[in-house]
Each structure stands twice: as structure tokens, then as C-alpha cells.
C-alpha positions in Angstrom: 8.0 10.4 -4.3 8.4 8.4 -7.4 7.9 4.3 -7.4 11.7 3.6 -7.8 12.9 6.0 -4.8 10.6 4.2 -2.2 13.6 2.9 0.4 13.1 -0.9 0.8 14.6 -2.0 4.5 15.3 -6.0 3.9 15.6 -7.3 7.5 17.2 -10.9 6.9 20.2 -12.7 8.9 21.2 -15.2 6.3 23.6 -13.4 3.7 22.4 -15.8 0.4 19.4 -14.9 1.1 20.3 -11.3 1.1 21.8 -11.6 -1.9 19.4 -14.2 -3.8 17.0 -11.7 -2.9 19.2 -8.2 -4.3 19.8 -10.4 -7.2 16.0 -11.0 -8.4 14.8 -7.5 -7.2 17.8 -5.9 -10.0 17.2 -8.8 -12.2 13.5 -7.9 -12.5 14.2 -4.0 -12.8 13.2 -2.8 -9.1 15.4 -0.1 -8.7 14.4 0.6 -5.6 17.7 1.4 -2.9 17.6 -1.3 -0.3 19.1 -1.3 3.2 19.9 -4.1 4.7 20.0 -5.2 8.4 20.5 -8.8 9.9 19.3 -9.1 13.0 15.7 -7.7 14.9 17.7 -4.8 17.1 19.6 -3.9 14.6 15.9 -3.0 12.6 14.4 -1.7 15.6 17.3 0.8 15.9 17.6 1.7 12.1 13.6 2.7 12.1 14.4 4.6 15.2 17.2 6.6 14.1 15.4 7.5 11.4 18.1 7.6 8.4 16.0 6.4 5.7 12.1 6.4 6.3 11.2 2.6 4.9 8.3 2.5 2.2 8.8 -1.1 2.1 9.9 -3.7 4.6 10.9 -7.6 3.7 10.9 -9.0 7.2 12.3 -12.5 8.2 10.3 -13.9 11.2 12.6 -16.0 12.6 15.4 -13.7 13.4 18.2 -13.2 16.4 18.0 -11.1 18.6 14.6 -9.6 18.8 11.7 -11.8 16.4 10.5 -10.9 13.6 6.6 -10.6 15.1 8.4 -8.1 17.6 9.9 -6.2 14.7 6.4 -5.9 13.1 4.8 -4.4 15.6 7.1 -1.7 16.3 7.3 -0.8 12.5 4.0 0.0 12.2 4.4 1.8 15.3 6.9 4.0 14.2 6.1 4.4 10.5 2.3 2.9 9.8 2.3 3.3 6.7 5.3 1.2 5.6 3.9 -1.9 3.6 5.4 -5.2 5.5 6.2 -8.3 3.5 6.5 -10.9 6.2 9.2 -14.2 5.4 9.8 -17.7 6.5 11.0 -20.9 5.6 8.9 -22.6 8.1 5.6 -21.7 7.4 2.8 -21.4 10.3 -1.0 -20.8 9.4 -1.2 -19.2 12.9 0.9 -16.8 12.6 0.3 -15.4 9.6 -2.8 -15.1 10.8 -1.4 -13.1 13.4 0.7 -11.5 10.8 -1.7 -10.6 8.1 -4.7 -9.5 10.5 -4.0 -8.2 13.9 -0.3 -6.7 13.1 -1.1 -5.2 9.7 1.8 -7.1 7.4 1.0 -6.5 3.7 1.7 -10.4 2.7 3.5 -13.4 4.2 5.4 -15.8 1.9 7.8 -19.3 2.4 11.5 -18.5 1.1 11.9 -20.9 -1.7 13.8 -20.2 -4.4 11.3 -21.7 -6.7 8.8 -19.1 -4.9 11.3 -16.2 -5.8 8.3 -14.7 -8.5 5.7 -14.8 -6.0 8.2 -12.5 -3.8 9.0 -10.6 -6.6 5.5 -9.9 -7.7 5.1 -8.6 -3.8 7.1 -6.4 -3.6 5.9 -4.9 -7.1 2.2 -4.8 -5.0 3.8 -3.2 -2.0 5.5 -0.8 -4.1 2.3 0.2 -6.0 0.3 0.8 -2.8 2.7 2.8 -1.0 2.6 4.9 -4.1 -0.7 5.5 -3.9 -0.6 5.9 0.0 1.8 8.6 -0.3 -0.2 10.3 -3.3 -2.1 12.8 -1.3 -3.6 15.2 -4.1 -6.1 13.9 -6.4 -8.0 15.6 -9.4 -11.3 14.4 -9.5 -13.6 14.6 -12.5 -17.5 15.4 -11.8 -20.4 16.6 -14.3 -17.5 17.7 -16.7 -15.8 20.0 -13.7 -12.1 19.4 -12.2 -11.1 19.5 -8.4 -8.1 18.6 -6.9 -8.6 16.8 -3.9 -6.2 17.2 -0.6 -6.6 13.1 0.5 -5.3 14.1 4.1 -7.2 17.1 4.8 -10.7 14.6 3.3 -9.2 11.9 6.2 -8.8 14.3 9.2 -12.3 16.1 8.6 -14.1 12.6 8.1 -11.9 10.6 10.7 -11.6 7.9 7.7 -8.8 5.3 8.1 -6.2 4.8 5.9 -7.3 1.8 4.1 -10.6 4.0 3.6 -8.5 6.8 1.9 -6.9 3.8 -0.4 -10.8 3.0 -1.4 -11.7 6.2 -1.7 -8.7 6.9 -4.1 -9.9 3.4 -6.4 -13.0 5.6 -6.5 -11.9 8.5 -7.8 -10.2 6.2 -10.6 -13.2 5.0 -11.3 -11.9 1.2 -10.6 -14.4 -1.4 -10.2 -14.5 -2.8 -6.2 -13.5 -6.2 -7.3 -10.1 -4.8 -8.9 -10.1 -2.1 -6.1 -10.2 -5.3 -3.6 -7.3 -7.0 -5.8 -4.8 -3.9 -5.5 -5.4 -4.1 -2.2 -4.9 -7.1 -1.2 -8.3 -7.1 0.3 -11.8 -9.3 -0.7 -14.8 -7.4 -2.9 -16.8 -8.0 -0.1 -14.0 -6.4 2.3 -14.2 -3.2 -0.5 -17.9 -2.9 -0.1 -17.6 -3.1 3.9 -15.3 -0.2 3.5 -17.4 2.0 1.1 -20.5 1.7 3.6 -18.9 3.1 6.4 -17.5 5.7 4.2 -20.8 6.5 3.0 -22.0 6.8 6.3 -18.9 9.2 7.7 -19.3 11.6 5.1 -23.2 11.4 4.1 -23.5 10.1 1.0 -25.6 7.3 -0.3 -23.2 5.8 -3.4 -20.1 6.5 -5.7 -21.2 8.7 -7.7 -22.4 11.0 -5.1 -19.0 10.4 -3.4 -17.2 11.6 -6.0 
């Protein structure tokens, strides 16, 4: 699927909002289509009826209905690879903790209109890594030889999460961990976590033998 055809699902109850946000995403050239719902059932049943499979999902926390934690968690239930932006106006520590770490959101930012370019830039993020999530083939260049690489078939033989594929595919790119770490959202440190346990699911010692 191309970048400007991933569905963005923008879960919000206040209608400026909604449309301060349409406004910037057009205004910065994200063509992206973007659903709309306004209130935490009414998400819960569009990702269950399954019309449009989200890539993306802009999710206020503070929602009726059913919260925006709630609705989190049973996103990345039913599609766990959707890339969550998380969205408040009162902003906890705590729970974006809770957000970021144990529920699997992407980001979580403050609505502010003077933060509008931090959402903006975001959602350009979340776009690129569901991209590259959804990229499953991969040629990879060794010692002058071409392969193409089947991603899925590499993560069900070495039981390698997903966030391992995404490393794995920086790799193959031959993209430094630090910058690896930034598309990612994730510390160098995190990137060279990730790599040892790769190296130990599919015996290999380094990157260049990986690839």
C-alpha cells in the first residue's frame, strides 16, 4: 500500500478539534483519507466492523462513552499493527507511561494549537513506520549477490517480534542504530537490546553476518 492510502481513524469528540486537525493534516499535504468517530464505542465498533482497516489512529484519551486507554487496548487487539498517536489537553506523566509502554501507543502529545507541528510531524512518523511495517519483501544486497527477502515468512521461522522485523529491516538498509532507534521512536541502546536477541534467535554474531 502506498504512504498516502494508509486510512487514518481520528477518534475525537470535540468538532474544532476535528476540524483544526483535518485542516493542518491537508494544509501540510497528508493526503491520507481520514475517518472520523466521536466517541470511544463508536471506535470500538468501527474497528470491529471492519470497514476500513486503520494504519493510523489519533486517539483522544478523555472521551465519552468508553476512554480513550480502553480504546487503546482493544486497537491493538484487533489490529496490532496500527500506529496509535495518543491526545490530551490535560497532560498526565502516569499515563503516558501507561500509554507509551505497557499499551503500545506510538506517541502521546497535549492539544495545543501552538503544538499543531509536533502533531503534524507524528503523524508523518507514524505514517513512515506503518509503511515500513506493511513492507514485507525486501532485496538485500550481500558480497555483490541480490535476494529478496519474505519479512513474514523470516518472523514466523525465528519467532522474532515485530519491532524486531522493523530492526532487522533498518539493517538491511544499512542505517546506523542510532538513526534506526530515531525512526523508531526507540533509544540506541533500545536498538542494540533488539539486535542481541536477534542475533541470538537466528545464530549470528553481527550485521553483517545477519544480512
Amino acid at each position: 500500500m502506498e504512504k498516502d492510502k494508509i486510512p487514518i481513524l481520528l477518534v475525537e469528540d470535540s468538532l474544532s478539534d476535528i476540524e483544526i486537525l483535518k485542516r493542518s493534516l491537508k494544509k501540510c499535504s497528508i493526503p491520507n483519507p481520514v475517518h472520523v468517530v466521536r466517541d470511544g464505542q463508536e471506535a470500538i465498533d468501527f474497528l470491529h466492523k471492519r470497514f476500513v482497516q486503520p494504519g493510523i489512529v489519533i486517539l483522544d484519551i478523555h472521551l465519552p462513552k468508553v476512554s480513550g486507554m480502553e480504546v487503546l487496548k482493544e486497537a491493538k487487539r484487533i489490529v496490532p499493527d496500527a500506529v496509535v498517536i495518543m491526545m490530551t489537553g490535560h497532560a498526565s506523566v502516569q499515563t503516558a507511561v501507561q500509554s507509551l509502554r505497557r499499551e503500545g501507543a506510538f506517541d502521546y502529545l497535549r492539544k495545543s494549537k501552538d503544538r499543531l507541528p509536533e502533531v503534524i510531524d507524528a503523524v508523518r512518523l507514524a505514517i513512515d513506520q506503518r509503511a515500513l511495517r506493511l513492507q514485507t519483501r525486501w532485496t538485500v544486497e550481500s558480497n555483490g549477490d541480490q535476494r529478496v527477502i519474505d519479512m513474514t515468512k523470516l518472523q514466523q521461522e525465528f519467532d522474532l517480534s515485530n519491532r524486531e522485523i522493523d530492526v532487522i529491516k533498518g539493517v538491511c538498509q544499512g542505517t546506523p542504530n542510532r538513526q534506526i532507534g530515531e525512526k523508531l521512536f526507540i533509544s540506541e541502546l533500545t536498538v542494540k537490546g533488539h539486535l542481541k536477541n536477534i542475533f541470538q534467535k537466528i545464530g549470528v554474531h553481527n550485521r553483517a553476518t545477519l544480512v
